[in-house]
Structure formats: structure tokens, C-alpha cells
C-alpha positions as CSV (number, residue, x, y, z in Angstrom):
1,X,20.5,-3.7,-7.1
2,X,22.3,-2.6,-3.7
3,X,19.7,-0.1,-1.9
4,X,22.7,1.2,0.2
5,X,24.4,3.0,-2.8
6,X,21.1,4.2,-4.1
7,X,20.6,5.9,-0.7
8,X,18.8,8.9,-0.2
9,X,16.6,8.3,-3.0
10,X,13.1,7.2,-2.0
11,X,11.1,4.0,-3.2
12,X,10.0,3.2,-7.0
13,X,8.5,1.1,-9.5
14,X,10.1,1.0,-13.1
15,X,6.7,-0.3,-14.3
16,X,4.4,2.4,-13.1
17,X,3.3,3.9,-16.4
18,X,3.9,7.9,-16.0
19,X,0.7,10.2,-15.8
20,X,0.7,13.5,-17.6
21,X,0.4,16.6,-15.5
22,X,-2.7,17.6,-17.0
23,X,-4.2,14.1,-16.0
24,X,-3.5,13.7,-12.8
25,X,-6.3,15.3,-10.0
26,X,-3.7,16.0,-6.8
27,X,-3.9,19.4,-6.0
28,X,-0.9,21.6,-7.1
29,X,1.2,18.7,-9.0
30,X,2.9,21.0,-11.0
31,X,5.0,18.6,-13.8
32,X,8.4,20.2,-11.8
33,X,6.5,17.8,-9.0
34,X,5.8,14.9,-10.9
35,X,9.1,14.9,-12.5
36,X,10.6,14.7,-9.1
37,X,8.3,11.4,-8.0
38,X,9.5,10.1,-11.5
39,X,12.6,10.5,-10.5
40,X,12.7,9.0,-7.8
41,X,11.6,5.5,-9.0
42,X,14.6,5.3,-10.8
43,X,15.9,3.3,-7.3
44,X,13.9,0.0,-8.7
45,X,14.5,-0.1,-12.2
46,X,16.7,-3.3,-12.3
47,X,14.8,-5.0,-9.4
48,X,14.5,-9.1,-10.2
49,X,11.2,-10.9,-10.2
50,X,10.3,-13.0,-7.0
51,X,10.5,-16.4,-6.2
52,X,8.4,-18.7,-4.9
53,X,10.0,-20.7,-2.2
54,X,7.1,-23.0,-0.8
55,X,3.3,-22.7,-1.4
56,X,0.6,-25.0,0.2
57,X,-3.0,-25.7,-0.1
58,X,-3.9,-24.8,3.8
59,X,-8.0,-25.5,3.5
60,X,-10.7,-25.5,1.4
61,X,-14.1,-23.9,1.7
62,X,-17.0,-22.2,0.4
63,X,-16.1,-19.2,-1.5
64,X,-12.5,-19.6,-1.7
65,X,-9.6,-22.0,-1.4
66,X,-6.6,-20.5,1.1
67,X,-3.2,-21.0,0.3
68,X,-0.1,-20.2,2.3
69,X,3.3,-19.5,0.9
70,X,7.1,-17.8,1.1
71,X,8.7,-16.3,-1.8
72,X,12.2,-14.2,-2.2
73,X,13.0,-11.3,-3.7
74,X,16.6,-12.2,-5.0
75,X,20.1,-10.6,-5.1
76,X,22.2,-9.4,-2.9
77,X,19.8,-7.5,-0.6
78,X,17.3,-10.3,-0.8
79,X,14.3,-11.0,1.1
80,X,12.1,-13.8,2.4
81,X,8.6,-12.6,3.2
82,X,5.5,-14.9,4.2
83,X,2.2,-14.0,2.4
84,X,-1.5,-15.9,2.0
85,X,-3.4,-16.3,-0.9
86,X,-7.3,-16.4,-0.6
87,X,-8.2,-17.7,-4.1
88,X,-12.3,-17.1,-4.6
89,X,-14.0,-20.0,-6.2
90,X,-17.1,-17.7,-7.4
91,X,-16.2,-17.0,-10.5
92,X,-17.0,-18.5,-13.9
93,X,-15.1,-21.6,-15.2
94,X,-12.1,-20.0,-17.2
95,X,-12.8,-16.4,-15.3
96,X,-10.2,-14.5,-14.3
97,X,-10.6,-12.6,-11.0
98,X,-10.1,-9.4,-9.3
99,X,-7.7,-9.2,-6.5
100,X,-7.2,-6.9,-3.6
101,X,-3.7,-6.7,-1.6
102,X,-4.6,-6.9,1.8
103,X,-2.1,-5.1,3.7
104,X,-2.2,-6.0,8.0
105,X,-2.1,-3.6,11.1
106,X,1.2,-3.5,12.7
107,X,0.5,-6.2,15.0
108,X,0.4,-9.1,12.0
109,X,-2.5,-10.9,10.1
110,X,-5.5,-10.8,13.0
111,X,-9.3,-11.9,12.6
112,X,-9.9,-8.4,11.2
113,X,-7.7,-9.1,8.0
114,X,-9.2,-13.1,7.6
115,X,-12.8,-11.1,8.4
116,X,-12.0,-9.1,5.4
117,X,-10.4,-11.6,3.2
118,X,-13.6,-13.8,3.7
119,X,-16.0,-10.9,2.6
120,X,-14.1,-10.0,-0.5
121,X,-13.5,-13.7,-1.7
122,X,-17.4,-14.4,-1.3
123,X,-18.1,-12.0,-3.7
124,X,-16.1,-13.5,-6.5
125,X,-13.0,-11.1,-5.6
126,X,-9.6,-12.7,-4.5
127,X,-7.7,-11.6,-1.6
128,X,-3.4,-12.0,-1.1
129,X,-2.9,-10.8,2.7
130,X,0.1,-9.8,3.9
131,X,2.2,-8.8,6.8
132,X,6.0,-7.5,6.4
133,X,8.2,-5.4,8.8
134,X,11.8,-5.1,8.1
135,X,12.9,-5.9,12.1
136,X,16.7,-5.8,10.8
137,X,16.5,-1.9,9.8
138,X,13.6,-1.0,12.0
139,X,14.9,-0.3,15.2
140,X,17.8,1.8,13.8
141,X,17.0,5.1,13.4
142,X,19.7,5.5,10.5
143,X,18.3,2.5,8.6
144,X,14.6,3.7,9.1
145,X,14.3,4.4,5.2
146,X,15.5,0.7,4.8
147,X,12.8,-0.7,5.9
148,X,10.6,1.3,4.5
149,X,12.4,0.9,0.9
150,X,12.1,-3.2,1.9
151,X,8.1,-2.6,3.1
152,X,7.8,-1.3,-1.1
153,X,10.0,-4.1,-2.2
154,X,8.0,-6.5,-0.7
155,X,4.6,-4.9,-2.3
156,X,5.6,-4.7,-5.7
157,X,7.1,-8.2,-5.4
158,X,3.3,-9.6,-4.4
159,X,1.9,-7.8,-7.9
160,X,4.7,-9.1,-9.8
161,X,3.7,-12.0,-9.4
162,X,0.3,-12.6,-8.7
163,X,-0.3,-10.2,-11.4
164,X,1.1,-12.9,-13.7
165,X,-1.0,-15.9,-12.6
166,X,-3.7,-17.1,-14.9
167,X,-6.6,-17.0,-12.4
168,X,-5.9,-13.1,-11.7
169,X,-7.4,-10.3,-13.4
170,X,-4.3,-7.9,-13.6
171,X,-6.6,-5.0,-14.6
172,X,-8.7,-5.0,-11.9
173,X,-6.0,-4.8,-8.8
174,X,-6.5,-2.9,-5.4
175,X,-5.3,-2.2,-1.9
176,X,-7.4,-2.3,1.4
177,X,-5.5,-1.6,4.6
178,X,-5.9,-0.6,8.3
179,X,-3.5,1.6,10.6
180,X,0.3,0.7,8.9
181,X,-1.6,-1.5,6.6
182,X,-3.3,1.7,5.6
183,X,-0.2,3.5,5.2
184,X,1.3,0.3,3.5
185,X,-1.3,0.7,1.0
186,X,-0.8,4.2,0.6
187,X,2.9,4.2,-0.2
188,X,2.7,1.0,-2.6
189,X,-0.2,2.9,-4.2
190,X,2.1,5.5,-4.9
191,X,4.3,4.0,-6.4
192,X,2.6,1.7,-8.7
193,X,-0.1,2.5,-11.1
194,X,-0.8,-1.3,-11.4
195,X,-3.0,-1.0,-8.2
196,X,-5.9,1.1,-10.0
197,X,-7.7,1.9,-6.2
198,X,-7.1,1.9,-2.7
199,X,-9.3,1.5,0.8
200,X,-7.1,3.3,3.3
201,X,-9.0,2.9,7.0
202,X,-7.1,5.2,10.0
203,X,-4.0,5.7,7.8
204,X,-1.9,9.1,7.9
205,X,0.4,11.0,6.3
206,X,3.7,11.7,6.4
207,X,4.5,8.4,7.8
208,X,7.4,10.7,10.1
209,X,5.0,12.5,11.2
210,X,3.3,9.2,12.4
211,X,6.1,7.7,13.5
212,X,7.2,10.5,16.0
213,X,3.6,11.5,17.3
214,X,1.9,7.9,17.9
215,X,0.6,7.2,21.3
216,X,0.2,3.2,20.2
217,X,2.4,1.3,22.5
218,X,4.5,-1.0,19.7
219,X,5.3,2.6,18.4
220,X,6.4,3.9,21.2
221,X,8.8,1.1,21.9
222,X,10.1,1.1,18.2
223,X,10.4,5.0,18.4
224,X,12.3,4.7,21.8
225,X,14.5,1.9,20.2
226,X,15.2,4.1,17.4
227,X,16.4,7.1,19.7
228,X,18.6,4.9,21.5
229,X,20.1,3.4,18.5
230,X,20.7,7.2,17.8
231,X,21.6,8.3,21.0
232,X,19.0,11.1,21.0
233,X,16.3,12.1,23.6
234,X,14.0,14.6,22.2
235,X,11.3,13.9,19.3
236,X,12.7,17.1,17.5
237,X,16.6,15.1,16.8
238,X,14.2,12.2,15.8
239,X,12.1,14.0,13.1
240,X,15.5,15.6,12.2
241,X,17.3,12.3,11.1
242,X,14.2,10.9,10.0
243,X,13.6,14.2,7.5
244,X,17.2,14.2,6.3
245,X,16.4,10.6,5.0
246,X,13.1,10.9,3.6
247,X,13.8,13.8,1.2
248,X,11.2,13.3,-1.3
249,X,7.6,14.2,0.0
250,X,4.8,11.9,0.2
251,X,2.7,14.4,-2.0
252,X,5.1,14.4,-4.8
253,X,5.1,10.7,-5.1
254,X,1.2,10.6,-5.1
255,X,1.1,12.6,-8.5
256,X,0.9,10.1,-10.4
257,X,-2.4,9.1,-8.8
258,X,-5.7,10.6,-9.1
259,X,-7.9,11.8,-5.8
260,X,-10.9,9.4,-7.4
261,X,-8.7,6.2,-6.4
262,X,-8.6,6.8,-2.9
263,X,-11.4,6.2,-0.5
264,X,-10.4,7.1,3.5
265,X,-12.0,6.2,6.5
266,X,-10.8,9.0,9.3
267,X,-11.0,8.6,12.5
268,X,-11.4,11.0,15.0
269,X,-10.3,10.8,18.6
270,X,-7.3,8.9,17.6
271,X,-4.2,9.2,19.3
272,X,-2.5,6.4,17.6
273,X,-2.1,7.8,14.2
274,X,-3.5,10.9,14.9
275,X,-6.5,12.5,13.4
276,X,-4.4,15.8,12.4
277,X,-2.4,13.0,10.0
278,X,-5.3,10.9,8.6
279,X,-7.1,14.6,7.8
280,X,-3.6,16.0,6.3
281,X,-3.9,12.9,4.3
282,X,-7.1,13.7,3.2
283,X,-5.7,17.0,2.3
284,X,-3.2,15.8,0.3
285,X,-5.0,13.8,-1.6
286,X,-7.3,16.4,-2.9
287,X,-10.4,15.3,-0.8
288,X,-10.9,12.2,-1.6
289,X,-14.5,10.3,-1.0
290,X,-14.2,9.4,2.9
291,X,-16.0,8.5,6.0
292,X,-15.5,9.4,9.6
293,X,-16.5,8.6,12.9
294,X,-15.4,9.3,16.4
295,X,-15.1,5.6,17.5
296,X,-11.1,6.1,17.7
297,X,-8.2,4.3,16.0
298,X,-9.8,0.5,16.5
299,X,-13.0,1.4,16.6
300,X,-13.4,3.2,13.9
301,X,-11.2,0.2,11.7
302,X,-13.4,-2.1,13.3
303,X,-16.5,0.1,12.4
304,X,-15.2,0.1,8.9
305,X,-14.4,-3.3,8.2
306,X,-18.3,-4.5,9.2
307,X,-20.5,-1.6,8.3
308,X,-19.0,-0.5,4.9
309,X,-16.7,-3.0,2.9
310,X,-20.3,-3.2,0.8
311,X,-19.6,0.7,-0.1
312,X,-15.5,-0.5,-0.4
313,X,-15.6,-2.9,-2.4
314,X,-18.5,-1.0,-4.7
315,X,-15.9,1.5,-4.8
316,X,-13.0,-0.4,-5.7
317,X,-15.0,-2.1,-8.5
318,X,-16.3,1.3,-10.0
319,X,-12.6,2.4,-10.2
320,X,-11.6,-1.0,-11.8
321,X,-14.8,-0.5,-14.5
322,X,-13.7,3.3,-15.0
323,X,-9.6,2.0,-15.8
324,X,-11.1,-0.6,-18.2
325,X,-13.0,1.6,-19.9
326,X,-10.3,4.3,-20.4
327,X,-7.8,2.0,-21.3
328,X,-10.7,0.4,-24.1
329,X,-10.7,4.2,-25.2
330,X,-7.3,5.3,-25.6
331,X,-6.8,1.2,-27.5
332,X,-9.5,2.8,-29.7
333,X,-8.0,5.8,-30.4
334,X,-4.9,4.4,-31.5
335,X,-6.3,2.2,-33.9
336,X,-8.0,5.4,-35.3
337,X,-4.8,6.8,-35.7
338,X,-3.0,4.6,-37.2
């Protein structure tokens, strides 16, 4: 696959199963609208599985053993990523387990991410974490959507293969993220039905939007590097280019996804993805089951991540429990039918 001549169509998943118009919850997706997401994943159809380069035992201890590895996405545009693999011990001999994607804040895996990782895995739920940015494409404005295509490639690589190892429960997949690991989440979620629910905490939406509008320094350095690479000065030239790349919107991509699978926790008083992004991404999701608090951007992750993974991961296994059963149904009715 060469991204370059696929360009400007956005990301995609050839395995997503489609969803129906009249089963999907989003507000207003017409099946003009979900045809046009469909389309649009046409860009990873002949994608190749990863590869593990290395993986090592890194420590052992109650709840979980923690592995850390490198794997490759092959072919011409490959990648090399990084990625850890919390495997929880607290589940039956011979029991598969759930796992949630972990996605990390911009700044890379931090005690916030491990803090998570720990609480899931202790409660018989495996965790792979994960931190990607493509610094190649990033800081040219031009290549923006490359990076963001490579961020996808990079998600979809992680199910494809954890999703095949015998200790994993591939029906009961999720994503948790915070900040960019929120808006990881939400983009990967959009693309692949495999990931039945999502935890987004102080994510927004679109991600241009975001991107020209943050007041979080390591933004503000990446945007300015992007202008320069440009040779523009005003954010209206930036949203320009970054529009004319991103032609298929956010919304019409998340129609294959119901407004059940998303819980969001808003912040207010944020001024690093801003609250007017995390509410229009509440919005566009259909008003999804949230939480909000005016503790700001960290804070309000912070907040999150030790007053309510309880209520997260409750939700994440009530979605999981509500996929099994609909997918036992529609088994049913096919044997019925035949």
C-alpha cells in the first residue's frame, strides 16, 4: 500500500464490519453519510499484518505480568512503533481476557497511563499501552494527514494482533485515553468496529480544530513548526491547508458507531483542547453518557483516572456484555433461518 497515491482520502479499516443506517444512534447519519465513511476506508484494504520485532518479559507482579516490545507494520511505508503489554494474571486457568488499548497524552507513557494500566489489570482486564507520534510528517504542515493516517496504522496494527493471541478475549476490546490519547481513541474507534467501547477523558473534536486553537505549549510549538514549514503566519492559512487535507468529516466516520459506546469526561476551563471542542464532541456524538468538572485539562484527567475508572470500566464491561449478547442473537437467528 503507498499512502501517498491514496492521498486525500482519510483513514480506514477493511475489517470494520458496516452498520446499517437504521442501526446506528449518531444523530443525522443519513446512509448518503455512512456511505461516504465507508468509503473512505477503502485507503487500508490491502494493509499487511504486523510484525513483532522484539518482546521481553520486563517484571512480574501481583495482578499482572508486563511485557515490553517493537513490532512493524511492513511494506514500503513501514513503521516501527514501541508498545507495552500488561497481561493480567486474574483470570481463570485457560480464560481468555478482556483488553483495553491504552492510548498516552501527547507527552508519552507517564505514571497516569501505568496508574491506569495497574487498575484495569487488577481486575482481571489486560491493558496494551501505547504512545505513537509520526515526528517525520508532523511538523510539516502538508504531511499533517500523514501522520495522522500513520497514528490509525499504528492502532489497528496493535488489534491485529493482540486480537489474535490466545490469552485475549477479542470480543471484549476497548479504548481509554486522555488529551491526544483521547482523540487517538476516538479516531481508531471510528474506524474499527473491533473496539466495541471507548473512555475518551478531555478529548475534542475536529482534531483541526484542536490543533489550531490549543494553548498547550508542545502544540503550540508543533503548530508554529507547521506554519513555518508552510510559510504562513495566520491560524486562518493553517486551518485552510489543514481542511483541504482532511476532507472527510469526523462525524461521518463516526456512523458506524453508536452514541452508547462512548463515555466522555469534559472538562471545563480548558484551554488546551478547549471546552467548546470536547462539548462539540459530545454533540457529535449524540450525547453520549459523560461527566464534567471544572478542574481544567489535567485536572480534570487526573480527576478522572482516580475517582471514576470504577464507573469506566463498569461501563466498558456493560458494552462488551451488550455486543456478546447481540452478536449470540443475530448467531440465533440465523440458525432459525436456515
Amino acid at each position: 500500500m503507498k499512502i501517498l497515491q491514496s492521498m486525500p482520502l482519510f483513514i480506514a479499516i477493511c475489517f470494520a464490519p458496516a452498520i446499517q443506517a437504521d442501526q446506528a444512534s449518531i444523530a443525522n447519519c443519513t446512509q448518503e453519510r455512512i456511505e461516504k465513511g465507508e468509503s473512505s476506508r477503502l485507503i487500508f484494504a490491502d494493509r499487511q499484518k504486523p510484525v513483532v520485532l522484539e518482546e521481553e518479559l520486563q517484571r512480574i507482579r501481583f495482578g499482572y505480568i508486563k511485557y515490553v516490545g517493537k513490532m512493524q507494520i511492513p511494506g514500503e511505508d513501514s513503521i516501527s512503533f514501541d508498545y507495552q503489554y500488561y497481561q493480567t494474571t486474574l483470570v481463570n486457568p485457560g480464560e481468555k481476557a478482556p483488553l483495553v488499548f491504552l492510548y498516552a497524552n501527547i507527552y508519552g507513557i507517564t505514571p497516569l497511563e501505568q496508574s491506569i494500566a495497574h487498575y484495569f489489570t487488577h481486575r482481571g482486564i489486560s491493558v496494551v499501552v501505547s504512545h505513537y507520534m509520526d515526528e517525520t510528517n508532523m511538523y510539516v504542515l502538508e504531511n499533517y494527514i500523514l501522520s495522522l493516517l500513520n497514528t490509525v496504522r499504528v492502532s489497528l496494527a496493535l488489534v491485529d494482533h493482540f486480537s489474535e493471541r490466545q490469552d485475549v478475549d477479542s470480543s471484549q476490546m476497548g479504548a481509554v485515553g486522555a488529551s491526544y490519547g483521547g482523540i487517538r481513541s476516538l479516531y481508531h474507534m471510528a474506524m474499527d468496529a473491533r473496539i466495541k467501547a471507548g473512555v475518551l477523558m478531555v478529548a475534542g473534536a475536529p482534531v483541526e480544530e484542536v490543533m489550531a486553537h490549543s494553548e498547550l505549549p508542545t502544540v503550540i510549538q508543533i503548530r508554529h513548526r507547521q506554519m513555518q514549514s508552510a510559510g504562513i503566519s495566520t491560524i486562518e492559512d493553517y486551518l485552510k491547508i489543514l481542511r483541504s487535507q482532511i476532507i472527510v468529516d469526523i462525524g461521518d466516520l463516526l456512523c458506524q458507531r453508536k452514541t452508547e459506546d462512548f463515555y466522555l469526561f469534559i472538562a471545563k476551563n480548558d484551554r488546551f483542547v478547549h471546552s467548546r471542542y470536547q462539548w462539540n464532541l459530545w454533540d457529535i456524538l449524540d450525547h453520549p453518557k459523560h461527566e464534567s468538572r471544572p478542574y481544567g485539562h489535567a485536572g480534570t484527567a487526573i480527576w478522572a483516572s482516580f475517582k471514576y475508572l470504577g464507573k469506566a470500566r463498569r461501563f466498558l464491561q456493560s458494552r462488551w456484555q451488550e455486543r456478546v449478547e447481540l452478536s449470540d442473537s443475530d448467531s440465533s437467528t440465523e440458525e432459525m433461518s436456515q
